[in-house]
N, C-alpha and C positions, 0 to 999 in steps of 0.2 A: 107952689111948684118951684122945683131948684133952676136955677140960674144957671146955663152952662158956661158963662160968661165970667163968673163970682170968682172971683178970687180964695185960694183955699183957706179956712182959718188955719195960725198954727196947730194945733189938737188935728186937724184934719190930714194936715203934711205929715206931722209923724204917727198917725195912725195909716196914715198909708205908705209910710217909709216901713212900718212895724209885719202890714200883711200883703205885701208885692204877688203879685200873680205866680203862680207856678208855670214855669217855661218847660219848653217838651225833655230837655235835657234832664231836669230834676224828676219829671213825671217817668221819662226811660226809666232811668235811673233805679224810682221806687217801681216799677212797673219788674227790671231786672232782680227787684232784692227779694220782690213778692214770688217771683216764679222759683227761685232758689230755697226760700222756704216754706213753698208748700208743701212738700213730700212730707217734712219735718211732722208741721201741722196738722195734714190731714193723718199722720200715724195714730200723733196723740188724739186726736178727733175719733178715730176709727178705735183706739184701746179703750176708751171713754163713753161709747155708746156702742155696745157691738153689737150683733143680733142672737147670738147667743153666747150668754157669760159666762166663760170657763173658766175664770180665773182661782174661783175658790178650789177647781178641780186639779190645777197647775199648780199651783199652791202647796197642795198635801203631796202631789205625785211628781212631776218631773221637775219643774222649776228651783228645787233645791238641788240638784244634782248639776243641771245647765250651772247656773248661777254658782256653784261649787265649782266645781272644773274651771269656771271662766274666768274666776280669781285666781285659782292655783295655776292656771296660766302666764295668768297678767306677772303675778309675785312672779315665779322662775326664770319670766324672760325681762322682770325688770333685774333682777338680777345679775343675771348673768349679761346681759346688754351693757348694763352699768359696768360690768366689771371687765368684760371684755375690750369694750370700746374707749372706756376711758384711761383703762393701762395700755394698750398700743399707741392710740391719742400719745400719753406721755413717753410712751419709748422713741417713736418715732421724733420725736419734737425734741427731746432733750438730749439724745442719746445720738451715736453713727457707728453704724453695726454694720454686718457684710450684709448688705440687700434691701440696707435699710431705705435706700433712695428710688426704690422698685415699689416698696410696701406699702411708701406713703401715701404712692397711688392704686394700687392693689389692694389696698383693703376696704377701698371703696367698690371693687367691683362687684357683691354677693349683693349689693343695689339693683343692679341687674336680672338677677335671678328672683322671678317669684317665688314665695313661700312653698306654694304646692310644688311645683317644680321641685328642689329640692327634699319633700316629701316622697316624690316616685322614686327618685335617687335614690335617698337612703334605705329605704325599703328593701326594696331592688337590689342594692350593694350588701345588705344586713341582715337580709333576709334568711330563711333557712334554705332556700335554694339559691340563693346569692353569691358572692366570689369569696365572701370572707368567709361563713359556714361552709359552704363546699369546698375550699382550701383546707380547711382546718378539719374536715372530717378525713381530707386525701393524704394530711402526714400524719396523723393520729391511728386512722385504722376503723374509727369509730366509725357505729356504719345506721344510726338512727339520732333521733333526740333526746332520746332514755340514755343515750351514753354519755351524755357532757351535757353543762349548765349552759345557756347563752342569753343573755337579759332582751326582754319580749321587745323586739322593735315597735311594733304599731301599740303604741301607749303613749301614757300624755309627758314620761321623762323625754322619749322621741320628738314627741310636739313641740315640745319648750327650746328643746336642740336644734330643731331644727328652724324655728321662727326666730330664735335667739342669731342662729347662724346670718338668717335674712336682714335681721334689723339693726344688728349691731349699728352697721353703719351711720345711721341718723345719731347715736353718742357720738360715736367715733366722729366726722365730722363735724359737729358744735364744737365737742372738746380739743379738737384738736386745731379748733379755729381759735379757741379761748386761750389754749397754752402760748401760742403765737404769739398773740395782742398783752402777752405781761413781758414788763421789762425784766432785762437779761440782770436788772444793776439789783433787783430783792434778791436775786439766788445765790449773787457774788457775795452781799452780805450776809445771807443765812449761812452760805460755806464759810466764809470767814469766822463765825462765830461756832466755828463748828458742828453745824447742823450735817448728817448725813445724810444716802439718798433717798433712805423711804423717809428721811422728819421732813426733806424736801418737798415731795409730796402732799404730804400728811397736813403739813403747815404754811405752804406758800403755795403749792399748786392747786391742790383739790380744793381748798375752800375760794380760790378768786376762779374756779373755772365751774363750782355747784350751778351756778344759775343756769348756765349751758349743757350740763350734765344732764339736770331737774327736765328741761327741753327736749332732748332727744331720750330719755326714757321715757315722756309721757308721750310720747309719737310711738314710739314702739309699744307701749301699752294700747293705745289705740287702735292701731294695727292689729293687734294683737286678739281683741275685742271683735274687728268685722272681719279674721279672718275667716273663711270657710275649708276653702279646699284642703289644706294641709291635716284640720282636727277630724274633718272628711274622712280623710284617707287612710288613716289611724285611728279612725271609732274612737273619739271623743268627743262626749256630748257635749255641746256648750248651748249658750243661748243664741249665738249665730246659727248654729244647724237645725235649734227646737223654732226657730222661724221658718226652716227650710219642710221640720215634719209638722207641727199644726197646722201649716199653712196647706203645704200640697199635698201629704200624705193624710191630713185630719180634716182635712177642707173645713180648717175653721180661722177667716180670716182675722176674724176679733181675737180674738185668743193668740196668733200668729203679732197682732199690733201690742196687744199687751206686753208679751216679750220682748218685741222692738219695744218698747217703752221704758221697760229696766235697761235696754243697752242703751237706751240712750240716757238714762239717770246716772248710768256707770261713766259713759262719754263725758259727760258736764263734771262731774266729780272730780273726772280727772283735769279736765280744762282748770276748774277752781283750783284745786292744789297744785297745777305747775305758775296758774299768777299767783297764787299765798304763796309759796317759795320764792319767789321772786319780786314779792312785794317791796321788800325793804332793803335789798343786796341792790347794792349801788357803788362800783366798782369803777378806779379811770385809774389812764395811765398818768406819770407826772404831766409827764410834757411830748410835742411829738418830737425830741429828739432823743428820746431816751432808748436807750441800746437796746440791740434783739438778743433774745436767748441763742448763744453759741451753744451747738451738741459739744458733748463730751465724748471721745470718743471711748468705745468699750472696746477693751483685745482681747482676745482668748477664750477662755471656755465662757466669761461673761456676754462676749459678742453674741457668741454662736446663740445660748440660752436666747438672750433678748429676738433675735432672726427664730429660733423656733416658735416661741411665744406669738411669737408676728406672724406668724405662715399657718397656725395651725388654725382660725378662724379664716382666715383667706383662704385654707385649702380645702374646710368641710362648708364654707357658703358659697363658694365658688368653684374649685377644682373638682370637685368629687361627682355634683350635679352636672356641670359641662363633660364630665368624661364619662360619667352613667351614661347618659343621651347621646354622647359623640358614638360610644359603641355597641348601641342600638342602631341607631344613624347607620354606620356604617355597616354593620349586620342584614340590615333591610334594606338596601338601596332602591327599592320599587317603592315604597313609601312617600320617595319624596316626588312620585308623579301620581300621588294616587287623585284624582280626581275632587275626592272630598278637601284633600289639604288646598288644595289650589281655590276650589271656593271660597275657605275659608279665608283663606288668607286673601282674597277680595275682597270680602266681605270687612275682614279687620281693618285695610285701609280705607273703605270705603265710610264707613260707622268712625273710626278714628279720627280718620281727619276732617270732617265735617263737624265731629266735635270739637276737636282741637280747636278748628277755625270760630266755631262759633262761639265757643267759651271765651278766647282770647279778645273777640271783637266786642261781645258782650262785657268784658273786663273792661278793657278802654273805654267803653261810653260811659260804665255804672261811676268807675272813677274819676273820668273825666267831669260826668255831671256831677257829682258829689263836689269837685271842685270849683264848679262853676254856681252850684247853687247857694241861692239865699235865704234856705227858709234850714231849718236844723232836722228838719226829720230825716233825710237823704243822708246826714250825716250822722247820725243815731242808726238806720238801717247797715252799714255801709259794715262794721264788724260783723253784725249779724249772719250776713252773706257766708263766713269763714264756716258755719257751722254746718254745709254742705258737704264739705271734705275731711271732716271731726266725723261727722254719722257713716255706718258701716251702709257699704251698698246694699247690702238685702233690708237693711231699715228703709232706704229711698226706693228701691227697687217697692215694696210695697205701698209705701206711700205713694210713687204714681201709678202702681198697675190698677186700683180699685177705682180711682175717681176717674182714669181716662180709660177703662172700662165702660164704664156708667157713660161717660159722657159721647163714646164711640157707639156705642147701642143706642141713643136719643138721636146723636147727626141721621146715621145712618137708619131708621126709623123712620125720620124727619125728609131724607132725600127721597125714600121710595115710595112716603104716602106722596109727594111733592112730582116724582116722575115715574114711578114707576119699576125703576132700575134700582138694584138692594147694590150699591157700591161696597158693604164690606167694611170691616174693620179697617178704619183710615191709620188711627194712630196705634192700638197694641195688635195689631195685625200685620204690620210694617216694622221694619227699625228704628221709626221715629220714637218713640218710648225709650228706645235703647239708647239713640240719641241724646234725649232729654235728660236723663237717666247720669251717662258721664258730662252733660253740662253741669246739672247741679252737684254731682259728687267732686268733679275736679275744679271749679271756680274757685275756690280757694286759692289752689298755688296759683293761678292765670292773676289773680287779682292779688297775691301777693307781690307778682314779679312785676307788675302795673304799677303799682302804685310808688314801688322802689324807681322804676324808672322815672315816672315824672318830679319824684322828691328832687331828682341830681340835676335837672333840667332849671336853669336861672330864671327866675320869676321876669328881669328882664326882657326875657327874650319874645315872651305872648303879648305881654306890655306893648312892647317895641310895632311886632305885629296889629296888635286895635288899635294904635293910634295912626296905624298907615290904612286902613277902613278894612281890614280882617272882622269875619264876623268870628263867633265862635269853633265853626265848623271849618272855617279855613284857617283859624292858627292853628287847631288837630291834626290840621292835612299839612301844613305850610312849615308848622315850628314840629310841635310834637312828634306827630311819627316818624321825620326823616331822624331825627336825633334818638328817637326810642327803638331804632330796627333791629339794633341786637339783643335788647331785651326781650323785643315782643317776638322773634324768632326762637329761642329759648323756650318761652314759656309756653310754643307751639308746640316744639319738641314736646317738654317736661309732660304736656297734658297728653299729646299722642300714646306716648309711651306708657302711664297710667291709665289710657284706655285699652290700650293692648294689654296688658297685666290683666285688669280687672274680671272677676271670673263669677264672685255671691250676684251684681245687678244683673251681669251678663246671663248667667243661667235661668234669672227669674222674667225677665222680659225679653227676651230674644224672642222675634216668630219662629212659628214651627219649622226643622228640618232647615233652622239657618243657623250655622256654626260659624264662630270666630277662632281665632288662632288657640285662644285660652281656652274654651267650650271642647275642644278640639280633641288638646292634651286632656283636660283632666277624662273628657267619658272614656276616650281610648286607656289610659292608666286604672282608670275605675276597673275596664274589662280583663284587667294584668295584659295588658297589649301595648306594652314600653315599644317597642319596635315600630309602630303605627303612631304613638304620642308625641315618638324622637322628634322630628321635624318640626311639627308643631313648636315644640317646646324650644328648641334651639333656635326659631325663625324668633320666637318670644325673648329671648335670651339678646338673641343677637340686634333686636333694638332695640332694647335696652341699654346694652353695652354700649348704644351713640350717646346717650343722655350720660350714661356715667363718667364717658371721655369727655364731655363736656363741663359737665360737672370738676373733674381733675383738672381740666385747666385752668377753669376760673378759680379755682380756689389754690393753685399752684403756689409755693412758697415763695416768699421774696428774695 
């Protein structure tokens, strides 16, 4: 019989220095990273045992076509994002042009604007009953289609244009955070030695700003990958939409997981290749007092070029959608009391900010216990969590509506043989699903902005706190959050706004005859009823536009 009195042997000290008990923090913690990747898990669970296996029949028939489309996607708008975002990136930063100190913050606004969103726009605008084909038929003469050529809007060059237009932004801001952070003293020597302005680029910009480039094109390829509403709108099939028809049009949920399973092989691919590009680039500046890049300024027919250059992605990701919908808006003025908008738009703050709230709060503890714990699994799970905001919402969207289905039919089962009373779908009956839904899609960025906050916060300062009898939960409450407020306010915003956008989870788990702001616009545009969508979409638009002016001013020039 052991001794409780016994003195421990050594062996015994550090075999119990080795396996310490797990405190509620580290168990939260894994208990929050488990809930994050379940959807994930039960997708590939659900592609891997289905109940009937169609994959050899996707295989031969539609699955190359999705999967086709969904690369020739991904390519044109890595393209064209690269090329766009990272030569404005460089105009603005190196250059001073007439408008140029408008644009630096302006070309971040088509952030703003969801992809679908400007989808109905261009449409709308480019259509053949549109303002530019009915223009051009009214000084022409021409009085059909047969009379004049016009390139088919709803196709996948329109798709690429129009997702390109959306995403620029994420180059554009890495890059043009990257051009910033090099010193002004390489350019003065590469000009000195004669170097001109495109070898300046070519040879001293773009290759110390690639890693940051490699970053915001694989975010826009991701994007790119769980959009829906936009390839929707334009009859492009991809593998986001052949989720949308096996699943509810072919009522075959295995087959709908399988799909989710290539988007998410495509997801990782892409994760892989932007850390291998970044693997070995390791870049610093000399010193910190090494001078900033002075613009140069451009005059004349130079200026003006670079200001058009600059204006023309600002004016097709932003201008053209805001003024499509502004005059719809204004065309329909009954719209904006119609009854359905108004619920909705309760509904969207109501479903948003309960996310918001809970993702953020959720953030704080997973990182806070990760920080606090002792054992290394908590910190093994802790990147993993990121890959909730990597997977496209109709992948998570499936991943939870099958199991808390299943698990909603057993509660309430379980209640009625128990009393009598059938309570009903508790969780995909309700918005709790949808809840759940943009927790785990948006905890990423909440937990990216977490965890930057408590980096900046002096390790003194919690110290300082447990030696004056702070337990753990009172230096969170006492040091931490007073000093993290504008962080964790932020990444309130950042996630509200991503649940207001989000439109593939929203359409897949919302209850019945319950519309959010995003739900709203797209059915109303599906029915060509822009005049009915306006509001909707502007209301969408216009919180947006608070995250982006925030956005602009934290990243404001020095």
């Amino acid at each position: 019989m052991l001794d409780p009195d016994r003195t421990p042997a050594p062996a015994e000290r550090v075999a119990q220095r080795r396996l310490p008990w797990p405190d509620g923090w580290s168990l939260g913690a894994l208990a929050i990273a488990a809930l994050v990747l379940a959807p994930i898990v039960s997708v590939l669970w659900i592609a891997f045992h289905p109940v009937e296996n169609i994959w050899p029949h996707l295989l031969a028939t539609v699955l190359p076509r999705y999967l086709g489309n969904t690369l020739l996607l991904m390519s044109g708008v890595a393209l064209l994002t690269a090329a766009v975002g990272t030569g404005a990136a460089w105009l603005v930063t190196m250059y001073r042009f007439p408008g140029s100190r408008f644009l630096d913050h302006a070309l971040l606004f088509p952030l703003a604007i969801p992809a679908y969103v400007g989808a109905y726009a261009l449409a709308d605008f480019f259509d053949y009953s549109g303002a530019v084909q009915t223009a051009l038929r009214g000084l022409t003469g021409w009085q059909s289609a047969r009379d004049y050529w016009f390139p088919e809007v709803r196709s996948r060059w329109a798709a690429v244009l129009v997702l390109s237009s959306a995403l620029y932004p994420y180059v554009y801001l890495l890059a043009r955070a990257a051009f910033r952070e090099q010193s002004g003293a390489s350019y003065e020597v590469a000009r000195a030695l004669g170097t001109g302005p495109f070898g300046l680029f070519r040879r001293v910009g773009l290759p110390l700003a690639r890693p940051a480039i490699a970053a915001g094109v694989a975010l826009a390829m991701m994007e790119t990958v769980a959009d829906f509403g936009t390839v929707e709108h334009f009859g492009v099939q991809t593998l986001t939409t052949g989720i949308f028809s096996v699943w509810l049009t072919a009522g075959n949920a295995g087959g709908a997981a399988q799909i989710a399973g290539v988007v998410l092989v495509l997801i990782f691919l892409l994760l892989a290749l932007e850390r291998l590009g970044r693997r070995n680039a390791r870049y610093h500046r000399m010193s910190r007092g090494s001078r900033p890049i002075v613009p140069v300024d451009l005059a004349g027919g130079r200026g003006w070029l670079a200001a058009l250059l600059c204006t023309l992605p600002f004016a097709m990701g932003f201008l053209l959608p805001v003024g499509v919908m502004l005059g719809h808006a204004v065309r329909r003025p009954e719209a904006w009391t119609s009854p359905g908008l108004l619920r909705a738009l309760g509904n969207t703050l109501t479903v948003g900010g309960i996310a918001a709230v809970l993702t953020v709060a959720g953030a704080v503890f997973l990182v806070y216990g990760v920080r606090l714990a002792r054992r290394g699994l908590p910190r093994l799970v802790l990147p993993l969590t990121l890959l909730g905001y990597a997977a496209p919402g109709a992948v998570l969207a499936l991943g939870f509506l099958i199991p808390l289905a299943a698990l909603d039919h057993r509660v309430a089962d379980a209640v009625e043989a128990l009393t009598g009373h059938d309570p009903g779908l508790l969780l995909t009956g309700t918005a709790a699903a949808l809840v759940l839904a943009y927790v785990v899609r948006f905890f990423g960025v909440a937990q990216g902005a977490v965890d930057s906050a408590f980096g900046r916060i002096s390790p003194s300062l919690p110290l300082a706190a447990r030696s004056l009898g702070r337990g753990p939960g009172g230096t969170l409450g006492a040091v931490y959050l007073p000093l993290m407020r504008g962080s964790v306010a932020t990444a309130l915003l950042v996630v509200f706004v991503d649940c207001v956008k989000e439109l593939p989870a929203t359409l897949l788990l919302r209850p019945f005859n319950y519309d959010t702001l995003a739900t709203r616009a797209h059915e109303q545009a599906s029915l060509e009823r822009l005049g009915d969508s306006a509001p909707a979409a502007l209301l969408v638009m216009l919180v947006g536009l608070a995250a982006v002016a925030l956005l602009a001013r934290a990243n404001r020039a020095p």
